[in-house]
KOLNUMAR-383843 format. One record per residue (C-alpha): residue in one letter; x, y, z. Coordinates in steps of 0.001 Angstrom, whole numbers, padded with zeros to 6 digits, always signed. Layout:
N
AXYZ ...
% end
This chain:
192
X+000000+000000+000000 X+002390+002524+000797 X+004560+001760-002340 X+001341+002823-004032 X+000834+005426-002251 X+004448+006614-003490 X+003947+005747-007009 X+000278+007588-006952 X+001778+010409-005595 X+004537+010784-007564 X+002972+010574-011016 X+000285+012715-009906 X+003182+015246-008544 X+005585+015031-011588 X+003418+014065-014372 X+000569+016360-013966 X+000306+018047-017259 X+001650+015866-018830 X-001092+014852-021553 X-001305+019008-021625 X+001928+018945-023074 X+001486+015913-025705 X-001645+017647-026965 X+000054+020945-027136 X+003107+019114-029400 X+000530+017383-031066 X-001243+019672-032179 X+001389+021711-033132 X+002085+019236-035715 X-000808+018400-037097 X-001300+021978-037960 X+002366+022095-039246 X+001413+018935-041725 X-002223+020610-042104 X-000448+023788-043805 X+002329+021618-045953 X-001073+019599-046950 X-002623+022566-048041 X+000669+023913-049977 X+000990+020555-051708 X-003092+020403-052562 X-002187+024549-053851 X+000560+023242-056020 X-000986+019927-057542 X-003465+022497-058360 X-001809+024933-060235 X+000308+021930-061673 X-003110+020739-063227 X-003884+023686-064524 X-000563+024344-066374 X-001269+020834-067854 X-004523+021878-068967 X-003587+024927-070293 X-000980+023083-072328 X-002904+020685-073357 X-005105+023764-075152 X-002094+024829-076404 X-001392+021781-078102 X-004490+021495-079790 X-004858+024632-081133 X-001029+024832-082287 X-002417+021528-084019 X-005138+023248-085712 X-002922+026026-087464 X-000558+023283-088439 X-003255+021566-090529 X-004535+025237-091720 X-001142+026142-093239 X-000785+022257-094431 X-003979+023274-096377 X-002683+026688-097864 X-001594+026710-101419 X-000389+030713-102059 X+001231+033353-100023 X-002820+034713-099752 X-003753+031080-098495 X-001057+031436-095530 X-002079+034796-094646 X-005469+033957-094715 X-005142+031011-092538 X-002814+032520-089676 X-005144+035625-089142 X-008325+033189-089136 X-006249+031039-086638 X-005129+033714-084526 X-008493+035239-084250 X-010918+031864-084081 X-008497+029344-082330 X-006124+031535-080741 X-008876+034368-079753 X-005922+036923-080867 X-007310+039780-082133 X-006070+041927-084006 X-003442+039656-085598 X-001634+040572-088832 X+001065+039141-090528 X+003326+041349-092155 X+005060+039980-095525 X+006704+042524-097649 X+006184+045179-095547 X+006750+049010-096072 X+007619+049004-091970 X+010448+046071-092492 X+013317+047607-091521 X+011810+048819-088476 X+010393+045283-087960 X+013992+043995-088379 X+015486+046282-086010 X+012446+045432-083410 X+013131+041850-084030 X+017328+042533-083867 X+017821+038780-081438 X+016189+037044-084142 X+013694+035553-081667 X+009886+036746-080650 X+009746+039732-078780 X+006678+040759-076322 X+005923+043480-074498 X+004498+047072-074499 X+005532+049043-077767 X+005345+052554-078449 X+002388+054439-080394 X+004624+054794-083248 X+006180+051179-082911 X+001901+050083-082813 X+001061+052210-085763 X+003560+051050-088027 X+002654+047291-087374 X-000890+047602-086921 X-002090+051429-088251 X-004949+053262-086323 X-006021+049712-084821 X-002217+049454-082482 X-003879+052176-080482 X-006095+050388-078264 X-003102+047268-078458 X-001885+047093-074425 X+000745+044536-075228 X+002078+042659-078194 X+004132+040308-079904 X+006274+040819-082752 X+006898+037158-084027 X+009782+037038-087213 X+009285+035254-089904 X+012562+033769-091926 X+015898+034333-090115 X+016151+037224-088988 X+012740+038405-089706 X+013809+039198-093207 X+010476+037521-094488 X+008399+039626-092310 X+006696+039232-088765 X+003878+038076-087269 X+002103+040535-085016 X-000096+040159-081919 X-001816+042411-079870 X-004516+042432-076860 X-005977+045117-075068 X-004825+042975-071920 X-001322+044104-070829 X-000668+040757-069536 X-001638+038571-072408 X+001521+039514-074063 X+003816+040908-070856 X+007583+040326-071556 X+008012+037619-068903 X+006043+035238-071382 X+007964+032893-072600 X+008124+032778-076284 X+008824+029272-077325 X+005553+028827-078716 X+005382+031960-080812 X+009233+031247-082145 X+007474+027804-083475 X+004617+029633-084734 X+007251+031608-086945 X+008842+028908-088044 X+005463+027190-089405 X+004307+030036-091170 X+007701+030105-092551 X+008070+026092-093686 X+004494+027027-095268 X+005805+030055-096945 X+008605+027907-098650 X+006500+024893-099710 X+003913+027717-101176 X+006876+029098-103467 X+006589+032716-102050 X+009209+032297-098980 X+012360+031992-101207 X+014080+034504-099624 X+015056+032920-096334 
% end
């Protein structure tokens, strides 16, 4: 009896709180692995919905391939990448440039050889896109041939984000290069 006594005592002396504290720690991480729970759920998320948004991308890159594989002239092309633009790619305006009075500014806009997008000056938007640049809050300026010295394809949106320059541009540079390849086979791209 009076060992239990001891052991009663003691426990109640030196362990009181005890299940306090494990509830406490426990809870503390359950809330910890709550919140990484949440961040992974956030990021499988957004994860899903770059997929998706690939995906899109995929198909309607698809679609403009089989437009230009359909093109027979220089008018064809043309015709097919500003229906594209505007139906599949909901790009409006779009406008390719071939033989343009504005190429040597479009050349020295396009002086990396690769896509360029971003906010342009009035001028820079009336020379590739007349009265309608004015409303244009970004673009992109997409060369077509090396070194743009076929022309360029030109994008704008009255959203300033659609086109910011953190987009990346590996999609429009293969965009290009179609309308180029389609160019050549058509017998009007000889000259790059």
């Amino acid at each position: 009896q009076d060992t239990f006594d001891s052991v009663s005592t003691y426990t109640h002396e030196w362990g009181h709180g005890i299940d306090e504290r494990y509830s406490g720690i426990s809870n503390t991480v359950a809330g910890g692995l709550r919140e990484r729970q949440a961040a992974s759920r956030e990021r499988l998320a957004e994860l899903v919905r770059v997929a998706r948004n690939n995906d899109q991308l995929a198909e309607r890159m698809h679609r403009l391939a089989l437009r230009l594989l359909h093109a027979r002239t220089q008018a064809d092309v043309c015709a097919q990448v500003e229906a594209s633009m505007r139906e599949d790619f909901d790009v409006t305006p779009a406008r390719l440039l071939l033989d343009s009075p504005a190429q040597s500014e479009i050349e020295s806009m396009l002086s990396a050889g690769k896509p360029r997008c971003g906010h342009f000056s009035d001028a820079q938007r009336k020379a590739l896109l007349g009265e309608g640049g004015a409303a244009a809050a970004s673009m992109a300026l997409v060369p077509i041939g090396p070194g743009a010295t076929r022309g360029a394809l030109v994008l704008a949106s009255e959203d300033a984000n659609r086109f910011s320059p953190a987009v990346s541009t590996d999609f429009l540079a293969r965009i290009g290069e179609m309308i180029h390849a389609a160019l050549v086979r058509c017998g009007d791209g000889s000259r790059g």
